[in-house]
N, C-alpha and C positions, 0 to 999 in steps of 0.2 A: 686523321688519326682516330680508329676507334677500338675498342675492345666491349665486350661480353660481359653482363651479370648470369655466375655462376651458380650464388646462392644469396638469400637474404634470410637476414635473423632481427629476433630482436627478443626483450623480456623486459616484465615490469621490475624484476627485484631486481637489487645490485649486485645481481651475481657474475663470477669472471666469466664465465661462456654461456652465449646465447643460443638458444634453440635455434633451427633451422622453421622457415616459413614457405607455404606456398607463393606469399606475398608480402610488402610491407607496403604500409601508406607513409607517407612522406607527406609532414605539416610548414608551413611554408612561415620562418623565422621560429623553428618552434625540434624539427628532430621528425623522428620515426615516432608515429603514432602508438600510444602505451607504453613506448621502452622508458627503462629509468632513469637515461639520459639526456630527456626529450625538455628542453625548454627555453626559455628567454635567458635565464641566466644559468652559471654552474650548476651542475649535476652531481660532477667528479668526488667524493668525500672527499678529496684532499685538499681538491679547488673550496669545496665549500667554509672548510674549515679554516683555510685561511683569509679567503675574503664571498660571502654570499650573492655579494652585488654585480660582480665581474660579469662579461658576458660568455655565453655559451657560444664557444668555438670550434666545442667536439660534439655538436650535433648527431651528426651521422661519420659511422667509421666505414675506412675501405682498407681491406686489405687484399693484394695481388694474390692468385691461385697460387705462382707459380713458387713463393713462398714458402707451401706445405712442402712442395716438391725438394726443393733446395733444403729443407732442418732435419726431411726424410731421408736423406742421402747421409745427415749425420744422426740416423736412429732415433728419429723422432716422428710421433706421427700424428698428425695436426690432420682437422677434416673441418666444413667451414661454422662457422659460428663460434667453434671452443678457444679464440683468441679473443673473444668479446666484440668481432667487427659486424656492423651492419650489413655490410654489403659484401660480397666476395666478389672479383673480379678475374678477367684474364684477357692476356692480350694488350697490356696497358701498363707502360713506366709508371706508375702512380709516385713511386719517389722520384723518378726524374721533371715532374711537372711542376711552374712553377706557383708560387702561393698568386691566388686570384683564378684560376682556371676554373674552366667551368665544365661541368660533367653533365649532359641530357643524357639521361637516362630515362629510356623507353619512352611513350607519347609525349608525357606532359613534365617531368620531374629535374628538377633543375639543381642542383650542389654547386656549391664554390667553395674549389680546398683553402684551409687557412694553416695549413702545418702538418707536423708530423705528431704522428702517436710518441709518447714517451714510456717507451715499456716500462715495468716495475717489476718488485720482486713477485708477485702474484704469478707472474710466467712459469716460476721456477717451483712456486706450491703446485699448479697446474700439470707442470712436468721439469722435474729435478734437470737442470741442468739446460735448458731452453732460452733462460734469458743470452746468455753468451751464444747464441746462434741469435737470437735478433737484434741487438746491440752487441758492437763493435769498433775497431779503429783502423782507420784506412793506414795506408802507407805511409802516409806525413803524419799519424796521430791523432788525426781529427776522431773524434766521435761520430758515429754511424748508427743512424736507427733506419731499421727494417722493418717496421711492427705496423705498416699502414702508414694511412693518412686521415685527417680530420677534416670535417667539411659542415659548412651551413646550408641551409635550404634554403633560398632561392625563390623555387615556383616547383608547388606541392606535387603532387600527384603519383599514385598508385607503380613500383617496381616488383618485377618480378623475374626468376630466374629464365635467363634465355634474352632479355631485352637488350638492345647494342646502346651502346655508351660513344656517346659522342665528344670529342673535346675541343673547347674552344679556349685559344689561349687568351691571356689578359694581352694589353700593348705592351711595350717594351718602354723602358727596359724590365727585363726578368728579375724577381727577386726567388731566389731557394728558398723551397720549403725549409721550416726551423720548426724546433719541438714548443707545442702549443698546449 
């Protein structure tokens, strides 16, 4: 199982979308080098402010290409970086995989998902009416996030758009991604 980096972003302020890069470096227990995400512990101002000490689980973010395509079909039009994710991808269940998975991306760069993105209302300042295209309820009523995936670093090293993404699953048994 592999898929495609599409695009990579990142930025030092806490702002909701990140620029696009020709490259990002990836710090190993630490995020995307300079983003304002990047560390040992929380980042998140919400995570902060309730607890500072917690660990940083949203390292680095991934969100699926195929995404933009599916909120564009409901008049929305999303390009990569402006949902705040680090990495863009394609080619790759990212919600279907499960939490422990590991992502080699390009030579040397190594991720392990730990969850899902928990979209917030910031989607819908970004663009009116967004959030409801990436949060949702299946059939039975479960809650459904679409807004990425979170991930820690692993083993560092330099991604860039065009590099294949590797996946390697944890053992079994599977546990589902959960909002992290």
């Amino acid at each position: 199982m592999h898929g495609t980096v599409t695009a990579v972003s990142s930025s030092g302020e806490h702002s909701f979308s990140k620029p696009s890069r020709e490259s990002i470096t990836l710090l190993a227990g630490l995020g995307v080098e300079g983003d304002a995400h990047a560390g040992v512990t929380v980042k998140h101002r919400s995570r902060v402010a309730q607890d500072p000490t917690q660990p940083n689980l949203r390292q680095v973010h991934l969100i699926h290409e195929e995404l933009f395509a599916e909120v564009g079909r409901a008049g929305f039009t999303v390009s990569p970086g402006q949902l705040g994710e680090n990495i863009t991808t394609q080619g790759l269940d990212l919600l279907g995989l499960p939490v422990g998975t590991l992502l080699r991306i390009g030579e040397e760069a190594v991720v392990e998902l730990t969850g899902l993105r928990n979209p917030c209302v910031q989607i819908d300042g970004f663009q009116n009416g967004l959030l409801k295209q990436v949060v949702g309820r299946d059939e039975a009523g479960h809650l459904v996030r679409r807004a990425g995936v979170m991930s820690v670093v692993r083993t560092g090293g330099v991604v860039r758009p065009g590099d294949v993404i590797r996946v390697e699953l944890p053992a079994e048994p599977h546990r589902p991604l959960d909002r992290v």
